[in-house]
N, CA, C and O atoms as a GROMACS GRO file, in nm:
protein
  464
    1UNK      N    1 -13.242 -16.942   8.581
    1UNK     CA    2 -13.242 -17.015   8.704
    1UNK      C    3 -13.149 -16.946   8.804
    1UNK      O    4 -13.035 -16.913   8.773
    2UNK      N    5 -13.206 -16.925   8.934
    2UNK     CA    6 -13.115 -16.890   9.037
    2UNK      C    7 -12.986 -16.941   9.052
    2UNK      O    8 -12.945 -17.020   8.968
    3UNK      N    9 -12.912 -16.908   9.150
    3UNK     CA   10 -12.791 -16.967   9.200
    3UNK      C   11 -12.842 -17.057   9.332
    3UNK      O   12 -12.914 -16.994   9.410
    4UNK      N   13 -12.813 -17.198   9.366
    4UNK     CA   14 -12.870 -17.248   9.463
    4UNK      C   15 -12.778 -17.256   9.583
    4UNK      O   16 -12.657 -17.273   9.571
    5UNK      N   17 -12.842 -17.243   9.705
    5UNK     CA   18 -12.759 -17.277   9.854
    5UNK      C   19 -12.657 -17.401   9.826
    5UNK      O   20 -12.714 -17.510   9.824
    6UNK      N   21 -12.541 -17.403   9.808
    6UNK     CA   22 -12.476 -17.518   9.839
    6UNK      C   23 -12.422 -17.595   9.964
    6UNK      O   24 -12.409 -17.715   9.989
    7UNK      N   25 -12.396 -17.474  10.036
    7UNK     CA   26 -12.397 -17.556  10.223
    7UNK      C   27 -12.404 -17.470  10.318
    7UNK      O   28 -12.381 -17.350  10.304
    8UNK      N   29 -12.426 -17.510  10.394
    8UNK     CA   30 -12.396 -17.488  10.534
    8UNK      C   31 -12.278 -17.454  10.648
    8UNK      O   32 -12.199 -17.549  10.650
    9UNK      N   33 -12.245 -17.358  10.734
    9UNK     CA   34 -12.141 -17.370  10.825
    9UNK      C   35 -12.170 -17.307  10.938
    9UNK      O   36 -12.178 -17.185  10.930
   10UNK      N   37 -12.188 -17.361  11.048
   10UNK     CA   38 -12.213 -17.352  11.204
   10UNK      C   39 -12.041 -17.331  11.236
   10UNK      O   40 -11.958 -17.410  11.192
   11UNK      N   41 -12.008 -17.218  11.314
   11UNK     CA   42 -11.897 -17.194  11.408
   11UNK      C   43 -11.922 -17.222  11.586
   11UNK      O   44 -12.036 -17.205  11.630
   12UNK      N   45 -11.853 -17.248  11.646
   12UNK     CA   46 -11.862 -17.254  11.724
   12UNK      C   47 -11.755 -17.285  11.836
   12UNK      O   48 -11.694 -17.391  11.818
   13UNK      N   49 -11.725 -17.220  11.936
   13UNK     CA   50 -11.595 -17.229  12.052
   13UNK      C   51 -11.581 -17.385  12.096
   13UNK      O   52 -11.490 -17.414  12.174
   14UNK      N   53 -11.686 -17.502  12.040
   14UNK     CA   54 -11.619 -17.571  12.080
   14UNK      C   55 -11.663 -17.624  12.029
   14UNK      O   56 -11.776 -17.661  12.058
   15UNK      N   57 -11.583 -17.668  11.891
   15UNK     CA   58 -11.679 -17.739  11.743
   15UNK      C   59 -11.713 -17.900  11.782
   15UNK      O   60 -11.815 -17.959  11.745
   16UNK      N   61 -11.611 -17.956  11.862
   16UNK     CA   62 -11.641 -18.099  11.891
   16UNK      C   63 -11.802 -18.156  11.964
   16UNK      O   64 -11.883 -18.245  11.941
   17UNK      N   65 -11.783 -18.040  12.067
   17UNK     CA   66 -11.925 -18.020  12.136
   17UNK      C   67 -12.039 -17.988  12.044
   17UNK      O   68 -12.147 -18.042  12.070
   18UNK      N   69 -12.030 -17.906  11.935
   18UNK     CA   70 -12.133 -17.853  11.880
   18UNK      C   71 -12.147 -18.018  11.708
   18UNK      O   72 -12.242 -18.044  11.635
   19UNK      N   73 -12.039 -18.066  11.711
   19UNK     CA   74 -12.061 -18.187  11.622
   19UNK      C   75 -12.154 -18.263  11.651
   19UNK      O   76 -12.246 -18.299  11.578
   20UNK      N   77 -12.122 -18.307  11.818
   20UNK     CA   78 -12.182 -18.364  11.861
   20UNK      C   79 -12.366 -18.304  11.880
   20UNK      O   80 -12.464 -18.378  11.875
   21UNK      N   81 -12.366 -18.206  11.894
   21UNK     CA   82 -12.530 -18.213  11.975
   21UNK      C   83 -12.566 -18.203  11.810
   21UNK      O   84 -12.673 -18.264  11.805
   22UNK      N   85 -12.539 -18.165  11.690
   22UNK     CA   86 -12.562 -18.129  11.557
   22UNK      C   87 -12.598 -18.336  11.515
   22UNK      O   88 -12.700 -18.382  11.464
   23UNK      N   89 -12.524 -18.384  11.542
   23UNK     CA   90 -12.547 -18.462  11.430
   23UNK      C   91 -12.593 -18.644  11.528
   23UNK      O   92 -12.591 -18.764  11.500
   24UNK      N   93 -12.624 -18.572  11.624
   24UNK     CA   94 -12.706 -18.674  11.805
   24UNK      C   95 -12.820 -18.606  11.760
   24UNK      O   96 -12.917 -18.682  11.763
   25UNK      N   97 -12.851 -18.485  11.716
   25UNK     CA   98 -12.998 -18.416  11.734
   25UNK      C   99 -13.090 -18.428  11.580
   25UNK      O  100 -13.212 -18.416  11.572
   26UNK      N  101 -12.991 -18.456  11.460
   26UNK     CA  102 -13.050 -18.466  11.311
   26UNK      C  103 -12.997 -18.558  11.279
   26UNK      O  104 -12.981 -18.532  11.160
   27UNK      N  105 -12.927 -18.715  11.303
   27UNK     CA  106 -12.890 -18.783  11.273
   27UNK      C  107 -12.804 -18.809  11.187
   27UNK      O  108 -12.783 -18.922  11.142
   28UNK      N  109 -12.720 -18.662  11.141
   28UNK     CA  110 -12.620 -18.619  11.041
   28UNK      C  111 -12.504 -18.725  11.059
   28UNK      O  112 -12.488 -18.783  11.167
   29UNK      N  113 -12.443 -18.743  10.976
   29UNK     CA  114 -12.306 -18.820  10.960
   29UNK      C  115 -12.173 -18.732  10.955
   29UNK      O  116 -12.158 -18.661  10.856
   30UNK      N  117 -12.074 -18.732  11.057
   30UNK     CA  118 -11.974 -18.610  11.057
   30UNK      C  119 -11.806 -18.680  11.031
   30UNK      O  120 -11.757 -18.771  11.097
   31UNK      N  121 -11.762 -18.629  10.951
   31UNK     CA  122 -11.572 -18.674  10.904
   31UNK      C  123 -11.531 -18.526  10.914
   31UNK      O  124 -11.554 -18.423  10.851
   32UNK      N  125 -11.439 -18.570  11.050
   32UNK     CA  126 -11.317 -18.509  11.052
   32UNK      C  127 -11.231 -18.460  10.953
   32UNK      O  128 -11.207 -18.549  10.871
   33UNK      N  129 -11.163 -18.333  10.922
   33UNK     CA  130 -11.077 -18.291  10.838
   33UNK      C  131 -10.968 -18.247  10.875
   33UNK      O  132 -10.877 -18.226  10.795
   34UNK      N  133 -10.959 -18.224  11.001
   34UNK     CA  134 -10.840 -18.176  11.076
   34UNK      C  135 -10.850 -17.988  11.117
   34UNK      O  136 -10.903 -17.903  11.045
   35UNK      N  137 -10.800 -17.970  11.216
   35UNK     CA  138 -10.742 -17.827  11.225
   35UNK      C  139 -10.915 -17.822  11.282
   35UNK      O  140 -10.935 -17.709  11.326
   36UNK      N  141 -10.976 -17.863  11.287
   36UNK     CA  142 -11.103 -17.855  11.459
   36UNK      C  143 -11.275 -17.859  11.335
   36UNK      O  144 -11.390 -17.837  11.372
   37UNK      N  145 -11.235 -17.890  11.216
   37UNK     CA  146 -11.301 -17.882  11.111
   37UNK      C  147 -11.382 -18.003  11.083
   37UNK      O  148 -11.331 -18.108  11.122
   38UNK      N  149 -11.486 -18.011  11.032
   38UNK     CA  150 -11.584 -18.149  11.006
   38UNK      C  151 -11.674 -18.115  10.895
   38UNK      O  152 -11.719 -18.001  10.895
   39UNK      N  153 -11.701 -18.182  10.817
   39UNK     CA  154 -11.781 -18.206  10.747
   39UNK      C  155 -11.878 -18.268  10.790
   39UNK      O  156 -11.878 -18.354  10.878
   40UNK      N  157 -12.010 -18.205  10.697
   40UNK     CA  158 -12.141 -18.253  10.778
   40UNK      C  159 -12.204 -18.315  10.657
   40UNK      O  160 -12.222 -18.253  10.552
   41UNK      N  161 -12.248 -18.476  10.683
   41UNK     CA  162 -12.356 -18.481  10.602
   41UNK      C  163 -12.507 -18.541  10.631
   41UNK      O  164 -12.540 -18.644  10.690
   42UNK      N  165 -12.594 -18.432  10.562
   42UNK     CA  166 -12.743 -18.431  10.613
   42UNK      C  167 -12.794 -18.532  10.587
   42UNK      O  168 -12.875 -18.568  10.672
   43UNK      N  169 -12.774 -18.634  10.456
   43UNK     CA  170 -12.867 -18.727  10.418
   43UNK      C  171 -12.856 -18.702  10.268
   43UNK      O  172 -12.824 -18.601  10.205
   44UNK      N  173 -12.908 -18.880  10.211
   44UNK     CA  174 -12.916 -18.873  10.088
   44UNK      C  175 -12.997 -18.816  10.006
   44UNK      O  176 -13.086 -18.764  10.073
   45UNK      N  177 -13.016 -18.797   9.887
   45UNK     CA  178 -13.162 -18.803   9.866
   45UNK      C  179 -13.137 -18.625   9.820
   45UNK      O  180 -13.045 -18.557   9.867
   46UNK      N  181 -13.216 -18.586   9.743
   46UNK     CA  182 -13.295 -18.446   9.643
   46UNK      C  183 -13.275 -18.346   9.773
   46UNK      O  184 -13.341 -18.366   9.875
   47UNK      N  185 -13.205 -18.268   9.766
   47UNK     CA  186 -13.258 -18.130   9.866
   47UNK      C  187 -13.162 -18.136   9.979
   47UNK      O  188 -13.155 -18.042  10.058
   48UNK      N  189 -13.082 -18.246   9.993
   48UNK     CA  190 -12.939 -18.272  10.096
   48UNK      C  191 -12.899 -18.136  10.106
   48UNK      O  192 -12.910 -18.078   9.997
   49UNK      N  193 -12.855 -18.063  10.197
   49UNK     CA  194 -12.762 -17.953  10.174
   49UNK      C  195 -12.640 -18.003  10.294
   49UNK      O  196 -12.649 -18.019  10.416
   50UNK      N  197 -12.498 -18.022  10.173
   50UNK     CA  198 -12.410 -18.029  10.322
   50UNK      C  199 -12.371 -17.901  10.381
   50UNK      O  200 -12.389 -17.782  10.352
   51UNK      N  201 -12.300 -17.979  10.495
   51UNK     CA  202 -12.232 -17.862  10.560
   51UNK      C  203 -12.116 -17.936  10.617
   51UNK      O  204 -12.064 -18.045  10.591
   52UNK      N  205 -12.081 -17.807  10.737
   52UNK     CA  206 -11.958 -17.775  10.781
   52UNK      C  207 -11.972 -17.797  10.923
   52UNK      O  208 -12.086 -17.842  10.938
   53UNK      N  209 -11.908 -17.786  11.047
   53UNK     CA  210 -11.845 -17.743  11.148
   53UNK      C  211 -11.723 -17.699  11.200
   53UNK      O  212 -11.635 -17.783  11.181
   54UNK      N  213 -11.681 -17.592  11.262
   54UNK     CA  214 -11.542 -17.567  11.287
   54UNK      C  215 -11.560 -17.452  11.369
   54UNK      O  216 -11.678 -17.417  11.370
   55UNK      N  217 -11.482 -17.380  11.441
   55UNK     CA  218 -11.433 -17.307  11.556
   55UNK      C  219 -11.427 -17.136  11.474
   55UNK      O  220 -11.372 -17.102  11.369
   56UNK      N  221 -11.495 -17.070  11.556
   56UNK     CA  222 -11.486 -16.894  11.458
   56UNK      C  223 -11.327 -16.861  11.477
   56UNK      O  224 -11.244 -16.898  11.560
   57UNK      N  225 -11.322 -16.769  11.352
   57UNK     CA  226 -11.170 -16.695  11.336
   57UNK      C  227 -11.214 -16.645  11.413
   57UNK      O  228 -11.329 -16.640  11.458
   58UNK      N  229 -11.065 -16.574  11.452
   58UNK     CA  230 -11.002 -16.510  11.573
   58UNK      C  231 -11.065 -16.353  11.569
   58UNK      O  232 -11.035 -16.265  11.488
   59UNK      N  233 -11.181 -16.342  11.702
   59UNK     CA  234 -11.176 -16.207  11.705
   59UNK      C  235 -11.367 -16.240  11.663
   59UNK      O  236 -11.458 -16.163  11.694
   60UNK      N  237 -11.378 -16.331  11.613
   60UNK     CA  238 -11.535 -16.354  11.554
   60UNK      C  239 -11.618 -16.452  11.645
   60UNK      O  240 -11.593 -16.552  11.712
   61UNK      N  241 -11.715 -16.383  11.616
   61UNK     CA  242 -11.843 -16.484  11.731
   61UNK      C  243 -11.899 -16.600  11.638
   61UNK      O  244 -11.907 -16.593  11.515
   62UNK      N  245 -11.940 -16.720  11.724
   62UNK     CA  246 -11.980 -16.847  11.676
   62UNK      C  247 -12.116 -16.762  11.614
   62UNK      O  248 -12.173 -16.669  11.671
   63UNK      N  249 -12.159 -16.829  11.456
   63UNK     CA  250 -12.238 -16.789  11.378
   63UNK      C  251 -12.302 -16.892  11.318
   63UNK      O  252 -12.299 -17.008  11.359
   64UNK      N  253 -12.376 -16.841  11.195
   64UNK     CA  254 -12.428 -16.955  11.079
   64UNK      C  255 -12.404 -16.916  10.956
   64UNK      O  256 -12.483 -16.822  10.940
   65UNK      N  257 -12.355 -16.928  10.877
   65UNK     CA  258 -12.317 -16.914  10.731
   65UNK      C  259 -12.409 -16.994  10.644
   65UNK      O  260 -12.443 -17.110  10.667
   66UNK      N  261 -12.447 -16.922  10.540
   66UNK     CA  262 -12.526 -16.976  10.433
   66UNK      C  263 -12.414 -16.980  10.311
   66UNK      O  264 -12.349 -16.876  10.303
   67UNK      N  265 -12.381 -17.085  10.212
   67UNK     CA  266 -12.284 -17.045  10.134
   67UNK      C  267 -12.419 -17.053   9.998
   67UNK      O  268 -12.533 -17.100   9.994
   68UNK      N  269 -12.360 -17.002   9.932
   68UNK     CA  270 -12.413 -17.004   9.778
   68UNK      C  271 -12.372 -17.008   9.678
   68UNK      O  272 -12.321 -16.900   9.651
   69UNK      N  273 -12.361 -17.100   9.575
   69UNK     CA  274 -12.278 -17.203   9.464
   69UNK      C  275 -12.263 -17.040   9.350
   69UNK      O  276 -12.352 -16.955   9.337
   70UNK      N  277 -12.181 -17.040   9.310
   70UNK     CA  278 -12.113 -16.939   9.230
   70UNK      C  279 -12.040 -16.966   9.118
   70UNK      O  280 -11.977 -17.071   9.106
   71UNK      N  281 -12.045 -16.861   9.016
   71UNK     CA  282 -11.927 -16.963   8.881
   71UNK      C  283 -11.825 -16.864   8.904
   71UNK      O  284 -11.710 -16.907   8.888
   72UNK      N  285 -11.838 -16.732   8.940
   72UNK     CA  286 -11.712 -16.630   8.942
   72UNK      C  287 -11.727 -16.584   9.101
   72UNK      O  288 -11.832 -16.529   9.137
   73UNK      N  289 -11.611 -16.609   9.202
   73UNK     CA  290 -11.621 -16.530   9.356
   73UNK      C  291 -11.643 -16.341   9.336
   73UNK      O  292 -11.718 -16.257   9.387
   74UNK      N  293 -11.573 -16.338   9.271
   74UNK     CA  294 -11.505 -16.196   9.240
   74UNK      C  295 -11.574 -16.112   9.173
   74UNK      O  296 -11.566 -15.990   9.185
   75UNK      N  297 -11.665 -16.190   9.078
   75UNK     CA  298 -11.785 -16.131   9.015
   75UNK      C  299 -11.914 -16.106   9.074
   75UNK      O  300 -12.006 -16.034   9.035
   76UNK      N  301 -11.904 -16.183   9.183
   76UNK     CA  302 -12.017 -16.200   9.258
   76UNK      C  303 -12.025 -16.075   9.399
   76UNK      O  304 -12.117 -16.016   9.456
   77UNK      N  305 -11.853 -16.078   9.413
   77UNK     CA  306 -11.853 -16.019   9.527
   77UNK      C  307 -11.851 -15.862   9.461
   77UNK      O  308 -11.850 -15.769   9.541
   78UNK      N  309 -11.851 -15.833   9.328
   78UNK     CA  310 -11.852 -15.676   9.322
   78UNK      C  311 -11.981 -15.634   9.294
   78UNK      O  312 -12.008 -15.524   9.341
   79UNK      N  313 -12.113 -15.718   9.199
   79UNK     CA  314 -12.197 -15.678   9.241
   79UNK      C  315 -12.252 -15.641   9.344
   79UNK      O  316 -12.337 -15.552   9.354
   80UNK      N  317 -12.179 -15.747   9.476
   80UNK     CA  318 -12.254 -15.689   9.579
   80UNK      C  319 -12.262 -15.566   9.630
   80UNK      O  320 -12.363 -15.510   9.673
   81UNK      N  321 -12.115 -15.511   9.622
   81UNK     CA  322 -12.036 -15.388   9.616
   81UNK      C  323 -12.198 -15.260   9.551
   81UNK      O  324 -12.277 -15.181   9.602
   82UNK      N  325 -12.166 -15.315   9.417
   82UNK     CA  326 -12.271 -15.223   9.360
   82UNK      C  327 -12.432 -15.240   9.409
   82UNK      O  328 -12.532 -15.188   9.360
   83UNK      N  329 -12.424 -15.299   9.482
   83UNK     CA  330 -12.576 -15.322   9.529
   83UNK      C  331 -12.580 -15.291   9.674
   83UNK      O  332 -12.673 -15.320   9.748
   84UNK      N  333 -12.456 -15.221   9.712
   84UNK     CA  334 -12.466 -15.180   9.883
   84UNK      C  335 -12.474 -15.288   9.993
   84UNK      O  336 -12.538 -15.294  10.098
   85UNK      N  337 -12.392 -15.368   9.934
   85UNK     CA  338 -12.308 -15.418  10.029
   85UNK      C  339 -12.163 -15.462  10.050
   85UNK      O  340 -12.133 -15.370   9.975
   86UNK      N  341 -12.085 -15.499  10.072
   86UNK     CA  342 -11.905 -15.472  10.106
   86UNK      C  343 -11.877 -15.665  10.066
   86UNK      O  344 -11.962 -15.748  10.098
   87UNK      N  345 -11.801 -15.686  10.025
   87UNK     CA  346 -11.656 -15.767  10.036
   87UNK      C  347 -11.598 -15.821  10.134
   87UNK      O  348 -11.477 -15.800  10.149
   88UNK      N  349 -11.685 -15.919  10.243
   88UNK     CA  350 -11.580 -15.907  10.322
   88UNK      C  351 -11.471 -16.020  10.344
   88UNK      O  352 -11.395 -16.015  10.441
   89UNK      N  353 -11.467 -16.113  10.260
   89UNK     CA  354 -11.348 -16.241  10.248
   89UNK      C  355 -11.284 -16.219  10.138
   89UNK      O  356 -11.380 -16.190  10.066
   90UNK      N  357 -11.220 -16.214  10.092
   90UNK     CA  358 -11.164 -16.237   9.908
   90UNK      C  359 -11.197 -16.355   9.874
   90UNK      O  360 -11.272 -16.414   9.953
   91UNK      N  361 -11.146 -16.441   9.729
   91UNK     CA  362 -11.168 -16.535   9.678
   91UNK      C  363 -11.036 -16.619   9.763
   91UNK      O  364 -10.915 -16.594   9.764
   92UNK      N  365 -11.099 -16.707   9.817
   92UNK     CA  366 -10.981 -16.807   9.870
   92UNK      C  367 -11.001 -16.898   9.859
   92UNK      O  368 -11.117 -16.932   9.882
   93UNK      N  369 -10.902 -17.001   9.817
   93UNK     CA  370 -10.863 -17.141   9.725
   93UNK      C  371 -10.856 -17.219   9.881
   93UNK      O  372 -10.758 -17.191   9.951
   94UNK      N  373 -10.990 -17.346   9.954
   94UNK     CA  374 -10.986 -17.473   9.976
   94UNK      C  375 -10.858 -17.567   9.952
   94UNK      O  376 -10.796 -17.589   9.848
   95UNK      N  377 -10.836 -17.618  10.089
   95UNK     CA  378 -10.759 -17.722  10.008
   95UNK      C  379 -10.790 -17.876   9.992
   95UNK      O  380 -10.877 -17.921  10.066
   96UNK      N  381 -10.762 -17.913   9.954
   96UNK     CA  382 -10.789 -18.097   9.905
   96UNK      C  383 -10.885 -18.063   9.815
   96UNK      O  384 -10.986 -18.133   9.825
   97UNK      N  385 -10.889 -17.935   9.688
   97UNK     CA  386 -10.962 -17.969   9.580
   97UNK      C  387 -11.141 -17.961   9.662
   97UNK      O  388 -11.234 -18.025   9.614
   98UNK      N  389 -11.153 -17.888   9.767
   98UNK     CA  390 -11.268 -17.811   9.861
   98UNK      C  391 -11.308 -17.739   9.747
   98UNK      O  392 -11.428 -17.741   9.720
   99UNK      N  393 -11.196 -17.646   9.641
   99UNK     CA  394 -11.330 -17.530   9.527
   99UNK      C  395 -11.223 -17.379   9.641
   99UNK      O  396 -11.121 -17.369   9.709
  100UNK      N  397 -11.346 -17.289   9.590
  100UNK     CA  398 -11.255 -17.142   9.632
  100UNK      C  399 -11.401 -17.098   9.736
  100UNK      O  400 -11.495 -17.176   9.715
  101UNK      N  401 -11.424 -17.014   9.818
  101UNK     CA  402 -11.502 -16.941   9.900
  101UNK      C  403 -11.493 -16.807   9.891
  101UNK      O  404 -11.380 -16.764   9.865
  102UNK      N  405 -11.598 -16.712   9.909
  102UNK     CA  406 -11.505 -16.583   9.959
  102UNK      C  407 -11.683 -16.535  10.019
  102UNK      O  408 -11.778 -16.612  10.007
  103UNK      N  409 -11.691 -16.412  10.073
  103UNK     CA  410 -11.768 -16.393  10.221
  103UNK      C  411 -11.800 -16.201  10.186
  103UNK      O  412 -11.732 -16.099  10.184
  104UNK      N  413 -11.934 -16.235  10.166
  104UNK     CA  414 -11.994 -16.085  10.174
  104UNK      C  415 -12.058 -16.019  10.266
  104UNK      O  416 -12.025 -16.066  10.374
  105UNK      N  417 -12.132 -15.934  10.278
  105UNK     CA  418 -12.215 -15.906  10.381
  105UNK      C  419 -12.318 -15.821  10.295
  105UNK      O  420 -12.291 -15.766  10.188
  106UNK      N  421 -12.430 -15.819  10.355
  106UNK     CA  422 -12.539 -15.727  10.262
  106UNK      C  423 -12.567 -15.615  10.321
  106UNK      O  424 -12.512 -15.609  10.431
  107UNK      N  425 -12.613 -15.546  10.302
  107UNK     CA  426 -12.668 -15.327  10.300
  107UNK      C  427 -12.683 -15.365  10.480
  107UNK      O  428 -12.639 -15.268  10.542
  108UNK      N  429 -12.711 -15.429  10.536
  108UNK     CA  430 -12.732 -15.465  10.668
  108UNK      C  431 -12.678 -15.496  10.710
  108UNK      O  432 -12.693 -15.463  10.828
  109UNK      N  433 -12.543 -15.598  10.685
  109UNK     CA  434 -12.423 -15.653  10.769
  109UNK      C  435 -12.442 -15.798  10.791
  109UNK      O  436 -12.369 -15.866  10.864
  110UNK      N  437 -12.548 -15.844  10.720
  110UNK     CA  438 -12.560 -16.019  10.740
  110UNK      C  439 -12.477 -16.058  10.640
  110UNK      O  440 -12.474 -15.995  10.534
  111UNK      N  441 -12.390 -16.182  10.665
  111UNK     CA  442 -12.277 -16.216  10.627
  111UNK      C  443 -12.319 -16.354  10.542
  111UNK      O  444 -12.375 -16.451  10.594
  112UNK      N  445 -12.285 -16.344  10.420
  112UNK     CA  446 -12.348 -16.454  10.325
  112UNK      C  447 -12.244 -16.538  10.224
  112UNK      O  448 -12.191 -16.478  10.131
  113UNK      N  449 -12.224 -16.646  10.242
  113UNK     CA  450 -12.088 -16.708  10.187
  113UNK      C  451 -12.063 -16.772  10.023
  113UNK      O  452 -12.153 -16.849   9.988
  114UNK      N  453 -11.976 -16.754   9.941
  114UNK     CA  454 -12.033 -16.761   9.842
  114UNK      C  455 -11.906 -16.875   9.830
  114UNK      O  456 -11.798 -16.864   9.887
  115UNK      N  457 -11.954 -17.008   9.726
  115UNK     CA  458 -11.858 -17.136   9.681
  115UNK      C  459 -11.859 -17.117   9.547
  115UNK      O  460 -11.936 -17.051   9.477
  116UNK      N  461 -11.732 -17.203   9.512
  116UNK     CA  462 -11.741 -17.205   9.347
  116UNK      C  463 -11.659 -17.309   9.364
  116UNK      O  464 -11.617 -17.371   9.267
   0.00000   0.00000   0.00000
C-alpha cells in the first residue's frame, strides 16, 4: 500500500484574508493556533484531508504544499536524494505533539511535504 496525502498547506501574505475566502468559499471550519497559523478542517466523513493556513517564510512566495504521511522523515528524504531530487527542510519536530515535517523537492523543483 502507498503512503497517503495527509494534508494540506496554503501560504499566503495575508493568511487571515486567505482563511477567510478558503473556508466562506468550501465551508471549511478554521482554529487558530497562533503565530498567523490555522488549522483547516474540510469535513467529516472518508477522504477528509486536513489542512493548514499560515503566512510564507521569509524570502518565499505564497504556495501550496501537499504533505505526505511518512514513518521515517529522513528516510524518505534520502531516497529522494537518490532519485534526483534534494532535501530541502530537515526533519523538524511540531509543537503541541503536531508529529515532525520535513520538505523535499523533486528532479524539477516542485516542493512536496512529508509528516510523520
Amino acid at each position: 500500500m502507498g503512503q497517503p496525502v495527509a494534508m494540506f498547506e496554503f501560504t499566503a501574505r495575508d493568511s487571515e484574508k486567505a482563511t477567510r475566502f478558503y473556508t466562506e468559499l468550501f465551508d471549511w471550519k478554521a482554529q487558530p493556533i497562533g503565530d498567523g497559523y490555522t488549522l483547516i478542517d474540510t469535513g467529516a466523513g472518508e477522504g477528509a484531508i486536513p489542512g493548514g493556513i499560515g503566512e510564507p517564510q521569509r524570502g518565499d512566495v505564497p504556495r501550496t504544499t501537499v504533505y505526505v504521511r511518512v514513518d521515517d522523515l529522513q528516510a524518505y528524504l534520502d531516497k529522494a536524494v537518490e532519485l534526483g531530487g534534494r532535501a530541502v527542510v530537515p526533519p523538524t519536530a511540531l509543537p503541541d505533539g503536531y508529529g515532525s515535517f520535513a520538505v523535499l523537492a523533486d528532479p524539477e523543483g516542485t516542493l512536496v511535504g512529508l509528516w510523520a
